[in-house]
Backbone as JSON Lines, residues from 0, in Angstrom:
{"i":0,"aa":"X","n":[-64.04,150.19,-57.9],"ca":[-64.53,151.28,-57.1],"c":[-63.36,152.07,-56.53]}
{"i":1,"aa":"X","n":[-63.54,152.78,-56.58],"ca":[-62.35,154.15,-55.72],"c":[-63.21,155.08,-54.91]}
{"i":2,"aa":"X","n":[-62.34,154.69,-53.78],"ca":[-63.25,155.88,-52.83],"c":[-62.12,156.83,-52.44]}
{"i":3,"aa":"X","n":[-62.24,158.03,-52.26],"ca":[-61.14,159.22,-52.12],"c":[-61.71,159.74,-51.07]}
{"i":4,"aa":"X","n":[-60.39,160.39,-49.98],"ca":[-60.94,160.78,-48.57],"c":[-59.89,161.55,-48.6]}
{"i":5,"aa":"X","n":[-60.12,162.91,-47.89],"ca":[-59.72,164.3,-47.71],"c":[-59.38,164.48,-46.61]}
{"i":6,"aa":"X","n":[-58.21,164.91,-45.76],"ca":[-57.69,165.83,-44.44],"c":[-57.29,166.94,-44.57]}
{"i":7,"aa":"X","n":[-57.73,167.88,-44.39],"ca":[-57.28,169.27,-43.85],"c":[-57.64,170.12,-45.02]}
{"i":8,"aa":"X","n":[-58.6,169.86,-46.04],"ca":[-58.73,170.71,-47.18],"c":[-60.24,170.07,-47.57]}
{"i":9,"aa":"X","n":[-60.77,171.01,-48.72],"ca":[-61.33,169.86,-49.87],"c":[-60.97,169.44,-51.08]}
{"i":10,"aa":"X","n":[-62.14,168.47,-50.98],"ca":[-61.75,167.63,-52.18],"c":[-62.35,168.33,-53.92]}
{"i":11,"aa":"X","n":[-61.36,168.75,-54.59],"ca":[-62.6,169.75,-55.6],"c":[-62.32,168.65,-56.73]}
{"i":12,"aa":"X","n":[-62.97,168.87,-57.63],"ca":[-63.87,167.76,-58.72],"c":[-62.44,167.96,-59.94]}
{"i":13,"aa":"X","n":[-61.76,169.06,-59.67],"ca":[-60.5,168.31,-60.38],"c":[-59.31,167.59,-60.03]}
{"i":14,"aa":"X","n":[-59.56,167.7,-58.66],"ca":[-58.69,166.6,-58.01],"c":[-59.08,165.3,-58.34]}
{"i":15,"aa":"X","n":[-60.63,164.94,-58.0],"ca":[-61.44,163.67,-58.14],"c":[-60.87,163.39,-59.59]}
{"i":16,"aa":"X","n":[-60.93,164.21,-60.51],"ca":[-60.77,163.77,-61.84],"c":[-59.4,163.52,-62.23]}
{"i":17,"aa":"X","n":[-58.5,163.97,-61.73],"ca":[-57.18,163.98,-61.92],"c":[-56.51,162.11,-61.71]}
{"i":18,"aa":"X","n":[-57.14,162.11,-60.22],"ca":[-57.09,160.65,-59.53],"c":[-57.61,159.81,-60.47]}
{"i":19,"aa":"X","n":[-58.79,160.06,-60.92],"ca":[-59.26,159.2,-61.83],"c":[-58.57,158.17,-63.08]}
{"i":20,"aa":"X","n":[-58.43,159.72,-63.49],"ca":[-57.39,159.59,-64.63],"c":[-56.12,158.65,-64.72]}
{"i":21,"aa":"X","n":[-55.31,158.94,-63.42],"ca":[-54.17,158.3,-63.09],"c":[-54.49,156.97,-62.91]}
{"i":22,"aa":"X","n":[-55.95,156.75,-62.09],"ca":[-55.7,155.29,-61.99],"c":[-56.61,154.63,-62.63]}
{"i":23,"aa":"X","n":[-57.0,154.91,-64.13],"ca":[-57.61,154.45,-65.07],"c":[-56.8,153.24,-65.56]}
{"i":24,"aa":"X","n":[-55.31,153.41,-66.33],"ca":[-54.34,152.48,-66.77],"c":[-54.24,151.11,-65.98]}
{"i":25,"aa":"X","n":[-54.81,151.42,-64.23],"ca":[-54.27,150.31,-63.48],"c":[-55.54,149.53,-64.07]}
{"i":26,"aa":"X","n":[-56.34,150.05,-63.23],"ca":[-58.22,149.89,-63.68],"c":[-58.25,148.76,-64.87]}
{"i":27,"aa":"X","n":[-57.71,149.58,-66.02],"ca":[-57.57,149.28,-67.38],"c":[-57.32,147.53,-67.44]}
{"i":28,"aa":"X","n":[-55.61,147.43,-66.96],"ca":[-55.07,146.34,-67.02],"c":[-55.35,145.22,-66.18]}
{"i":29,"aa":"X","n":[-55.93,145.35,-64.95],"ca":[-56.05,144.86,-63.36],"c":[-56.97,144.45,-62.61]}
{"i":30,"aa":"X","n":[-58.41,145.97,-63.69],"ca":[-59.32,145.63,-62.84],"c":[-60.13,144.51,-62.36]}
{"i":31,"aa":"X","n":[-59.89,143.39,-63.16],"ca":[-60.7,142.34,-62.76],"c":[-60.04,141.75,-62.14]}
{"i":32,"aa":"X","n":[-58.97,141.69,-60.99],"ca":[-58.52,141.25,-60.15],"c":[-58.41,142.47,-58.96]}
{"i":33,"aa":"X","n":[-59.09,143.98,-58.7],"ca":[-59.13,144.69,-58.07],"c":[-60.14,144.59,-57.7]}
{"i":34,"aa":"X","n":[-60.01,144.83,-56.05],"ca":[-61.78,144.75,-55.74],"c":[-62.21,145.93,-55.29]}
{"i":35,"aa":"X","n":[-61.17,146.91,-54.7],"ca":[-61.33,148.89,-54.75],"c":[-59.83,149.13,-54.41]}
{"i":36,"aa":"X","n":[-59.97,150.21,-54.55],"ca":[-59.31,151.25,-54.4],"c":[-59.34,152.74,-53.38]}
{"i":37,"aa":"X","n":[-58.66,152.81,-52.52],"ca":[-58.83,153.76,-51.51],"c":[-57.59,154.64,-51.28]}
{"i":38,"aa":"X","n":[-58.41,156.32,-51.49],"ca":[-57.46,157.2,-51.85],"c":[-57.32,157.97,-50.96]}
{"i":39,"aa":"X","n":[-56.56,158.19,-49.68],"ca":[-56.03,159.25,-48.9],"c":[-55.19,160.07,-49.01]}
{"i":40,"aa":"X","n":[-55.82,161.79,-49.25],"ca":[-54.9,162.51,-48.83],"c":[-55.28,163.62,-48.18]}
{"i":41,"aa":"X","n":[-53.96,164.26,-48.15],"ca":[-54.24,164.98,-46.62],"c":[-52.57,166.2,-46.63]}
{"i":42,"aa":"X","n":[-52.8,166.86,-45.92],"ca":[-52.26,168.3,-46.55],"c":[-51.42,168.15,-44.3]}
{"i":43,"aa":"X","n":[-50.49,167.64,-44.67],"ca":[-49.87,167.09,-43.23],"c":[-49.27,168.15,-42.09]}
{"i":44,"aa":"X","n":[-48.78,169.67,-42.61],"ca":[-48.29,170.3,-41.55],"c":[-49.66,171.47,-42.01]}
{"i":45,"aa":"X","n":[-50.7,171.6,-42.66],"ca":[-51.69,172.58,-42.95],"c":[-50.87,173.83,-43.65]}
{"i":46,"aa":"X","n":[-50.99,175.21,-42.83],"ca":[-50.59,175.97,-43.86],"c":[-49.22,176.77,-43.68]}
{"i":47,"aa":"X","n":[-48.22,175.52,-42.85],"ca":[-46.6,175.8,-42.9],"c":[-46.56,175.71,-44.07]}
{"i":48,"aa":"X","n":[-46.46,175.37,-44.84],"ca":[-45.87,174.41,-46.12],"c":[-44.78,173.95,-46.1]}
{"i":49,"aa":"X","n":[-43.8,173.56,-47.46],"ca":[-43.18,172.42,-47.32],"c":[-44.11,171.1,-47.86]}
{"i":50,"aa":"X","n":[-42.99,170.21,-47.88],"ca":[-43.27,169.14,-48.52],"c":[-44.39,168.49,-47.17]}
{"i":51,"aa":"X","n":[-45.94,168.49,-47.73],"ca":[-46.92,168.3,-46.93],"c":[-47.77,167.52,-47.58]}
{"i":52,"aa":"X","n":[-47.85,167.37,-49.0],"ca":[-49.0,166.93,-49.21],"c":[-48.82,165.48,-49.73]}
{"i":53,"aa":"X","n":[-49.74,164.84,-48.67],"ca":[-49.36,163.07,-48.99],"c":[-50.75,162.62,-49.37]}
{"i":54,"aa":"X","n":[-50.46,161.62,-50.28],"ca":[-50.95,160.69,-51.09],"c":[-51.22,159.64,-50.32]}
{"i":55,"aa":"X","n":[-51.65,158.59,-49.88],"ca":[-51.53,157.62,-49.87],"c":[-52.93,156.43,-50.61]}
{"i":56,"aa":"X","n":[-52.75,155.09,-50.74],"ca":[-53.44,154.5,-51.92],"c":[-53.19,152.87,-51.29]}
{"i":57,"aa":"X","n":[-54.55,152.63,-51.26],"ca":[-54.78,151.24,-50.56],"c":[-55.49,150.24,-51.82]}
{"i":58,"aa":"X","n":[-54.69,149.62,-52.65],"ca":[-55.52,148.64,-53.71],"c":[-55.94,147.08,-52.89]}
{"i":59,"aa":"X","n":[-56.7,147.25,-52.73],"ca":[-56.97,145.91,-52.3],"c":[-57.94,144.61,-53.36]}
{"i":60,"aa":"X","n":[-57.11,143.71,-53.37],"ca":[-56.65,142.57,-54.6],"c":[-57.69,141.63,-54.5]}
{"i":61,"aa":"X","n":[-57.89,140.57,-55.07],"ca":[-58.33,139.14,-54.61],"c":[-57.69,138.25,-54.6]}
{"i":62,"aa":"X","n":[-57.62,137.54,-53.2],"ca":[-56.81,136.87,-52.72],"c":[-55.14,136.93,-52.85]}
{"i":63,"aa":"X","n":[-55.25,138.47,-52.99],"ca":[-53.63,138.59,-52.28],"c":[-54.01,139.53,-51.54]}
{"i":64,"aa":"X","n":[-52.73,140.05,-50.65],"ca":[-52.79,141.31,-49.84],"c":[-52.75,142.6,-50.48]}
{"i":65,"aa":"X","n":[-52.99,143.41,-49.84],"ca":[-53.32,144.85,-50.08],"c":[-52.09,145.19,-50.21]}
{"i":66,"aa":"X","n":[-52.03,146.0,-51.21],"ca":[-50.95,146.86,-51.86],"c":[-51.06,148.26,-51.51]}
{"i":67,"aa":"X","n":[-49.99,148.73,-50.68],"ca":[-50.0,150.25,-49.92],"c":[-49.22,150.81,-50.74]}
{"i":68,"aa":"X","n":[-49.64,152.38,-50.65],"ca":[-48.17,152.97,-51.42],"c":[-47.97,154.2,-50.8]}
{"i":69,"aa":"X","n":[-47.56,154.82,-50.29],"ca":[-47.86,156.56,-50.43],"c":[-46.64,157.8,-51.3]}
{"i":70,"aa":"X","n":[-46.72,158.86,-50.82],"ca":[-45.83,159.9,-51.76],"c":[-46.05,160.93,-50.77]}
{"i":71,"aa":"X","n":[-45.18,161.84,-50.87],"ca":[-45.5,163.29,-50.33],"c":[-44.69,163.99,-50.54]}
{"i":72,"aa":"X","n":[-45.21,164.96,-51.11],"ca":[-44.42,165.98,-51.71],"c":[-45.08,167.38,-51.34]}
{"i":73,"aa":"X","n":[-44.42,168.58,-52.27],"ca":[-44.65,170.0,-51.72],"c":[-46.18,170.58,-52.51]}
{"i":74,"aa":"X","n":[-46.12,169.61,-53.62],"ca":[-47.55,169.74,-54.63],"c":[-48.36,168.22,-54.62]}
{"i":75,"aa":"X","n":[-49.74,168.55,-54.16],"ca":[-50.42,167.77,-54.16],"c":[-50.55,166.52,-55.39]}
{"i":76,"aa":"X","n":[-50.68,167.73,-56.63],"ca":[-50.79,166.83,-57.76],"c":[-49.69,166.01,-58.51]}
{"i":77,"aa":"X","n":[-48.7,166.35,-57.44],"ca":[-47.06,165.79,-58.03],"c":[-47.1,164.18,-57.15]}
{"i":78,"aa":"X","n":[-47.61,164.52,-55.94],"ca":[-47.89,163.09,-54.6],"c":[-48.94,162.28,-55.25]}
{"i":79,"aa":"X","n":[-50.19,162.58,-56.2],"ca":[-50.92,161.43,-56.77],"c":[-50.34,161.27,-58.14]}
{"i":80,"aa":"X","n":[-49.59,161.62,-58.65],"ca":[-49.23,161.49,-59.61],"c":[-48.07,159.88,-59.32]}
{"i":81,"aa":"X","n":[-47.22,160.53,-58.36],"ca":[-46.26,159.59,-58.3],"c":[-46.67,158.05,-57.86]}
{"i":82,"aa":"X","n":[-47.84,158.79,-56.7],"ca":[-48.49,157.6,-55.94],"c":[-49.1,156.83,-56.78]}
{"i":83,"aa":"X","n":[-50.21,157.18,-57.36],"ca":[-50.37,156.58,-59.05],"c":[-49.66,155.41,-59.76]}
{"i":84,"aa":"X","n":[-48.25,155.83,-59.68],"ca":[-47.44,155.59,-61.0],"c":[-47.36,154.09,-60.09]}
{"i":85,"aa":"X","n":[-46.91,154.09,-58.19],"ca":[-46.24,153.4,-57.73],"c":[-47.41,152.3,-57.43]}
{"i":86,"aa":"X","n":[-48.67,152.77,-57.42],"ca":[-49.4,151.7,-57.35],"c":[-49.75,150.71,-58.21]}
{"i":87,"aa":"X","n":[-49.84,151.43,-59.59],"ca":[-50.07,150.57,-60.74],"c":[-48.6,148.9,-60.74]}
{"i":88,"aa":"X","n":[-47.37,149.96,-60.43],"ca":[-46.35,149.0,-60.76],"c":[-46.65,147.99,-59.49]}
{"i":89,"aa":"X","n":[-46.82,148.29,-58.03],"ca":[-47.13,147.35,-57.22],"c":[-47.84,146.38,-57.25]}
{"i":90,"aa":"X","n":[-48.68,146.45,-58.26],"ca":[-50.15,145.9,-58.46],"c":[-49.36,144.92,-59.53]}
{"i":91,"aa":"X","n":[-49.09,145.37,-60.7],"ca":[-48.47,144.3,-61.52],"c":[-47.59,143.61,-60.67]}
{"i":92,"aa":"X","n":[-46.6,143.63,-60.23],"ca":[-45.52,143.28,-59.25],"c":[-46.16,142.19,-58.66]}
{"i":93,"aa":"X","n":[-47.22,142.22,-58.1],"ca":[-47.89,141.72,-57.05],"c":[-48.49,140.07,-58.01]}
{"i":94,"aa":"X","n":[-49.17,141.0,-58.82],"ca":[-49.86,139.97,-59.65],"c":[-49.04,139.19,-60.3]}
{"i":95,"aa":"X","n":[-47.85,139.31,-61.12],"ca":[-46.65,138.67,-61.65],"c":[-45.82,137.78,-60.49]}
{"i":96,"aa":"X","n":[-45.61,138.17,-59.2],"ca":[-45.66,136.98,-58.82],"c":[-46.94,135.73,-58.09]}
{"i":97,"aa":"X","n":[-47.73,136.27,-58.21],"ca":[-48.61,135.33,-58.04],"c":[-48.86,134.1,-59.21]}
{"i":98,"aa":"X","n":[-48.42,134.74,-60.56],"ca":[-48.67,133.91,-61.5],"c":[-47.38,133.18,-61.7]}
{"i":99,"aa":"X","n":[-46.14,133.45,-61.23],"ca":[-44.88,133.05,-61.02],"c":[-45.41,131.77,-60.4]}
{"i":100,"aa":"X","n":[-45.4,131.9,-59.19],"ca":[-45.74,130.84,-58.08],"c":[-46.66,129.44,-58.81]}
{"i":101,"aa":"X","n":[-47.75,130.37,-59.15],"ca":[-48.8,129.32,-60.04],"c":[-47.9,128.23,-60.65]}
{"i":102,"aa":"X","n":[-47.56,128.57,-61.51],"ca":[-46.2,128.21,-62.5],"c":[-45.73,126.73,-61.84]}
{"i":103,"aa":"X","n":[-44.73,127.65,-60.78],"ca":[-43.93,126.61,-60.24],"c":[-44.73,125.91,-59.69]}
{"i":104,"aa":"X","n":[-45.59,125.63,-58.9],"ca":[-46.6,124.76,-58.63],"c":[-47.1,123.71,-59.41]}
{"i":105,"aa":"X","n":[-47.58,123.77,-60.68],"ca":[-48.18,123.51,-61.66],"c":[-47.13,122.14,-62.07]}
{"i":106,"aa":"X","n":[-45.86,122.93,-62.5],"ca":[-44.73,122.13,-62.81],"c":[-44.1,121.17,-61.92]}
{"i":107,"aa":"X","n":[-44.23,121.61,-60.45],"ca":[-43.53,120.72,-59.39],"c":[-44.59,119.15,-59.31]}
């Protein structure tokens, strides 16, 4: 499940789809150890601009902790993009050592 939540703008259906997209691969590889996914962003100084628009991305696992990530940059779609990229690797990261540990356990 992915739920996506909006500050200071809306949310239009190619954003939704964009997100999607990006975090299909994690989905792909993960999902049966993901239990959602929660997508904040939010447009941080409104309409100064500048690097404003943050990402942030809450995967929450089974039985490990939640994996945070965020990004912010001057383009929205550049902050889920990256945020994206950084969650997927957190998520493996996360999961690789859990199966590490297993391991040594197993063997000790």
């Amino acid at each position: 499940m992915i739920d996506i939540q909006v500050q200071h703008f809306s949310l239009t259906e190619a954003m939704e789809t964009h997100i999607k997209q990006k975090l299909e691969p994690m989905h792909n590889n993960f999902g049966d150890r993901i239990l959602s996914a929660h997508v904040h962003l939010s447009d941080v100084n409104g309409p100064k601009g500048g690097e404003n628009k943050k990402c942030l991305i809450h995967v929450e696992l089974q039985k490990l902790p939640t994996v945070v990530v965020e990004d912010t940059q001057e383009n929205l779609y550049t902050s889920i993009d990256n945020c994206c990229h950084s969650a997927e690797r957190a998520v493996r990261k996360s999961l690789e050592r859990q199966q590490t540990l297993a391991r040594k356990q197993v063997n000790s």
